[in-house]
Structure formats: C-alpha cells, structure tokens
N, C-alpha and C positions, 0 to 999 in steps of 0.2 A: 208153612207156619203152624205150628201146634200151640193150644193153651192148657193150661192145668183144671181147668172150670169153666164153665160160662157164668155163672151166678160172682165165681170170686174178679174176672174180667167186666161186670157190670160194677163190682163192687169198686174196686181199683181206679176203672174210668170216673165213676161220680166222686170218688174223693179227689181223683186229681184235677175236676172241674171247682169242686167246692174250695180248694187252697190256692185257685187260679194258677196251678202248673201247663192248665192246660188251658189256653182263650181259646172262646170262638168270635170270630167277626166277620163277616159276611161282606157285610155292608162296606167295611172298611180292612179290607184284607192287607196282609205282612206280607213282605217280598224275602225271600229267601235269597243268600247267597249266588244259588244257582240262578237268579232272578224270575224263577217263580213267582207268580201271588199266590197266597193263599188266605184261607178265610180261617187258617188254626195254628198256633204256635204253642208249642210245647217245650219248656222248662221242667222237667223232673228234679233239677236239684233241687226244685223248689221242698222237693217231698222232705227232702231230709232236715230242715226247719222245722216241720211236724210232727213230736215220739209215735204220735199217734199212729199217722198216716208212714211215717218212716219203718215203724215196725208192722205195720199191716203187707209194706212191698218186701221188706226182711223173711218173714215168714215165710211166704210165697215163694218166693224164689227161691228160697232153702229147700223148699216140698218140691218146686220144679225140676233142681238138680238132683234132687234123693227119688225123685220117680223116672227121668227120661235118664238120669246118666247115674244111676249107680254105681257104676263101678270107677267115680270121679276121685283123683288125686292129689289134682292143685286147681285153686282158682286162678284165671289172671281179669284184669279190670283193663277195660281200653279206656284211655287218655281222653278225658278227663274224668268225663260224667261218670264212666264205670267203675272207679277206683274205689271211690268211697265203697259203694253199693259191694262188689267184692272183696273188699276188706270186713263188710258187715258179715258178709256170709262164710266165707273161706274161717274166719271167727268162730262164727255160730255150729260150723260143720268140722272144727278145727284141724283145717288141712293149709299147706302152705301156699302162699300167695303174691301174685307179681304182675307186676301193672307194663301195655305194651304204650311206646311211646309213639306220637304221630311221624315222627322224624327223629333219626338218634339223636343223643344229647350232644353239643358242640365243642366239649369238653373233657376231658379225663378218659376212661374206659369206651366213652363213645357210644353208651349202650342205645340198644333197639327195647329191651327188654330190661325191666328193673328188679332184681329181687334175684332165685337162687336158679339159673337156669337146669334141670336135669332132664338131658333127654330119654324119649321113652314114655317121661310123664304123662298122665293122662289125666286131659287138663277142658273144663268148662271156661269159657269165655263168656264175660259179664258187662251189658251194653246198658246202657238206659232207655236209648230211642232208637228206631230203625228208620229208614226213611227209605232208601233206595237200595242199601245195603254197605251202599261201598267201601268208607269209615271201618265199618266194621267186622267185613272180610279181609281184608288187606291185614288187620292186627290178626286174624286168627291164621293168615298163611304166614306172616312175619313169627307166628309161635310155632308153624311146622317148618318153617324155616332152621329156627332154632333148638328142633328135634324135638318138639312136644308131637304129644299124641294129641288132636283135639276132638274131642269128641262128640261138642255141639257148642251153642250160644243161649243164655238165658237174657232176657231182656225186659224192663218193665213197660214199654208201649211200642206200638208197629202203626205207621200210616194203612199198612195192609194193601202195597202196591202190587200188581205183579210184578213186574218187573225186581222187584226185591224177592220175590218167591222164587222168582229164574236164577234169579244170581244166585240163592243158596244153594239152590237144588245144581245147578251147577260147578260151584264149589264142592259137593257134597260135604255140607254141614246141613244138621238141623238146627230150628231155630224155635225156641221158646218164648212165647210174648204171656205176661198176665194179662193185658187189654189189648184193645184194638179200636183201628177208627169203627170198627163194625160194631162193637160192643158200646164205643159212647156216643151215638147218635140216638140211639131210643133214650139215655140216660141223661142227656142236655136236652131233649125235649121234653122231658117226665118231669123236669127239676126248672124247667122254665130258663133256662140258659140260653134257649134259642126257640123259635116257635116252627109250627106246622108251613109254613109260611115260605123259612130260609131253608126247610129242610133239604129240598129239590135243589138248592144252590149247592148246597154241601155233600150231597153226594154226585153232581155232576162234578164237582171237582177233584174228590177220586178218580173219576175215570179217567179222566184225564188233564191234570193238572199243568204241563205245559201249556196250552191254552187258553187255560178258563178265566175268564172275563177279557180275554183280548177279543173282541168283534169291533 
C-alpha cells in the first residue's frame, strides 16, 4: 500500500473520526459479516453528506491518480461505495467513467460492467475501504476480464492488513489509500476519541483480528 502524504492521511483519518464515518469501540466491539469483532466500523459514505470533508477526499484522490497513474484513461467505481467517489473524480480529471457490479445485472444486457466498455483502456479503480482486499480485486480482474488495462486502485481508507498487501502484490495491482488504521490511531488519541488506555486493545486487534477478544 502506498499513500500520497502522511500529514494529508492524519488529515483524512481525524475528519473521518470527527463526522463519525469512522467509530471506535473497544469496549463494545461490531461484528462484521465475516463474524469478526471488531472495535472499528467504518462508513465513508458517510463523507459525502460533508462538502467539506467530501471535497477534501475529492482533491486527494484526484492528486493520487495524477501522481501514481498518469497515464490514466477511464475511471471505474466498484458497487457501491465507489461509484459516487469515481464519478467525483473521473469529473474532476474529465475522463470516462463505469461502475463494476458485484454480480451482473438479472436482466436486459446482463452486465458485469456499466458504462462504455473499450478495451485496451487504461483504467484506475476507485474503492472507499479496503479490508482484506477481496471485494475489491475481484472488480478490478472482472475490468481485465473485460479488456481494461488496469492500472492500480485508489481508495479513501485501508485497515492496513497484511494479508490485503498479499493479495494485491499478488494480483499485481498497486493500491492507493489517503489514510490508514496506522495513521488514525495517534489522531483518535490526540482528539480524545479513545484514550492511552484502549490503545493496546486496538492495535492488538490489527494483528490479528480473527481472534481478538475470543479468550
């Protein structure tokens, strides 16, 4: 995983603590689909309610794809979260844009892919969250499936697993994050989110989060 900044990744993390995109609890940890607990749940659409905080992740990601992938030609947006977020940029950078879907559509042309397929394309992939990876590799081979070029992933936060850094580096794709759990653990303790206290909890649960609090 690469970022654009450390300073704009502290920046990022403390506003998506301050608009509650991202909880911490500890005490009273979320159980994730995969049935995980965890002590942190993360909502980024929350970001795009906020001009504020909306165009601060806008910006960034614009500079992420115009420094790691210049020579970028369409955006695409993975289903759901990343659609908006790539339609903001693909905009902004005014190049064309297509959103992949988790499973084709049940109906009509059937697609896998929405928008103007041309292969060859060479094409950034636009996520919101990373977690393990999987979600989000899966749309960027279903876009070389479809004859894109892909060229990397931008995304606005990463739990920062390994296991997600294997998977890209074995896909070979790069992956762009503005924050990281690494960058908002000093930045929810600075800002009183969480104390000196829970912090040992929260980073034992990076390391490993199948786990943690099962004793």
């Amino acid at each position: 995983m690469k970022i654009l900044d450390p300073s704009i990744a502290a920046e990022v993390a403390n506003k998506l603590l301050e608009i509650q995109a991202i909880r911490l609890q500890p005490s009273k940890p979320f159980t994730w689909a995969s049935g995980w607990k965890s002590p942190i749940y993360c909502d980024n659409r929350l970001s795009l309610s906020f001009p504020e905080v909306r165009k601060l992740i806008k910006a960034n990601l614009v500079k992420s794809v115009q420094h790691f992938f210049p020579t970028v030609e369409a955006i695409a947006g993975v289903a759901t979260a990343g659609i908006p977020q790539g339609a903001l940029i693909s905009d902004e950078l005014n190049l064309p844009f297509v959103y992949v879907r988790s499973k084709p559509k049940g109906h009509g042309m059937e697609n896998m892919i929405e928008g103007k397929v041309t292969p060859g394309q060479k094409v950034v992939v636009v996520e919101d969250l990373v977690s393990t990876g999987g979600s989000s590799l899966k749309a960027a081979q279903d876009l070389r499936n479809a004859g894109f070029e892909v060229l990397g992933m931008v995304a606005i936060f990463s739990y920062g697993f390994d296991v997600a850094d294997k998977n890209f580096d074995e896909a070979g794709i790069s992956l762009v994050c503005l924050s990281h759990y690494d960058a908002l653990l000093p930045q929810a303790v600075e800002n009183n989110y969480v104390d000196e206290s829970t912090l040992k909890s929260l980073e034992e649960w990076r390391k490993n989060p199948a786990v943690w609090m099962q004793e």
